[in-house]
N, C-alpha and C positions, 0 to 999 in steps of 0.2 A: 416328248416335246423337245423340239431344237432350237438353234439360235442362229438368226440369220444376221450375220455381220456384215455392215455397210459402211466404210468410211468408222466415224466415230461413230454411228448409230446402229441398234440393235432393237430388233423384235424377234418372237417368238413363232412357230410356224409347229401345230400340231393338226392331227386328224381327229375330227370327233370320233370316240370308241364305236359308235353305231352309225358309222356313215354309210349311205348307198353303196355297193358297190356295182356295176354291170358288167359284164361277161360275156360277148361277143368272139366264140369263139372255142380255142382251147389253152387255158391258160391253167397251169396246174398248180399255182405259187399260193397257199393263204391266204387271210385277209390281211392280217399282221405284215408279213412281209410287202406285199403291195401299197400299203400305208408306207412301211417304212423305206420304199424304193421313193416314196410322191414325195417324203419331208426330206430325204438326199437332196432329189434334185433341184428343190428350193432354194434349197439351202447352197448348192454346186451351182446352179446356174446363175451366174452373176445377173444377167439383163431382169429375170423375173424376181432376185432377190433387190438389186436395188427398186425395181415399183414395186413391189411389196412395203422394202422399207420405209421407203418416202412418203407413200401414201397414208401407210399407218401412222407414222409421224406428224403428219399434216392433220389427221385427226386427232391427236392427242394435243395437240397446239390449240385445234379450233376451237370457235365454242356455239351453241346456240345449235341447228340443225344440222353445221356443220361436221359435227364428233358422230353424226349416225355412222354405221357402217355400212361400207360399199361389197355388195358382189361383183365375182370373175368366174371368166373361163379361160381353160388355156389349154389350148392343144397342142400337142407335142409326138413325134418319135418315139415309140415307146424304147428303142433302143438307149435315148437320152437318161430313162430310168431302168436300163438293165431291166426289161419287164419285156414277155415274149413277144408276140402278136405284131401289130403294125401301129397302132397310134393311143393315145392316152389322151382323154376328153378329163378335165378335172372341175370341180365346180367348188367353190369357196366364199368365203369374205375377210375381207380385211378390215379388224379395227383397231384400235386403241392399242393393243398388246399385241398384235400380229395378225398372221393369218389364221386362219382356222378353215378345214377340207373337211366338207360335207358331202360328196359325191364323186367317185370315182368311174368312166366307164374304159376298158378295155376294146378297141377296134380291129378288126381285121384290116380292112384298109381307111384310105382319108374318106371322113362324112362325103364329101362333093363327088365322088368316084361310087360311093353306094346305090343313088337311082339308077345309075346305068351297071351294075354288075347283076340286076336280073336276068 
């Protein structure tokens, strides 16, 4: 578990120990390490660490229906996480404590370029 520093404000950003992961591909890294490549660049990438932050923040403020937790997706470079292949699909939610990454897939290329690479 990491800590994503925003401003004065801080949340938390781990992987569930039994998250999805998908493989598209040849990727020869563990499970451990590709976990630990996804909470880097949370954590490094300022523009997805500040919505991270903010949003979780915003639920820990609210109250009523508003403190549920929100899902995300976010595709990336997998370059941006030192991870081989061509793109990083992640799937997550953000609440109260931080985020939390329940699905990881690995791409060869971008989803919108795969109908047509038959």
């Amino acid at each position: 578990m990491k800590k994503i520093n925003y401003g004065s404000f801080v949340c938390e950003i781990s992987v569930d120990p039994d998250y999805m992961l998908l493989k598209h591909g040849l990727c020869d890294y563990e499970r451990d390490t590709i976990a630990y490549a996804v909470e880097r660049f949370f954590t490094r990438c300022r523009k997805a660490g500040k919505a991270c932050t903010e949003e979780s923040i915003q639920i820990r403020v609210a109250k009523g229906k508003a403190k549920r937790k929100h899902a995300f997706t976010y595709l990336a470079p997998a370059i941006l996480m030192e991870l081989p292949e061509g793109w990083v699909r992640v799937w997550g939610e953000v609440n109260a404590a931080g985020v939390e990454i329940n699905k990881i897939e690995i791409l060869k290329e971008h989803p919108c370029f795969a109908e047509y690479a038959a």
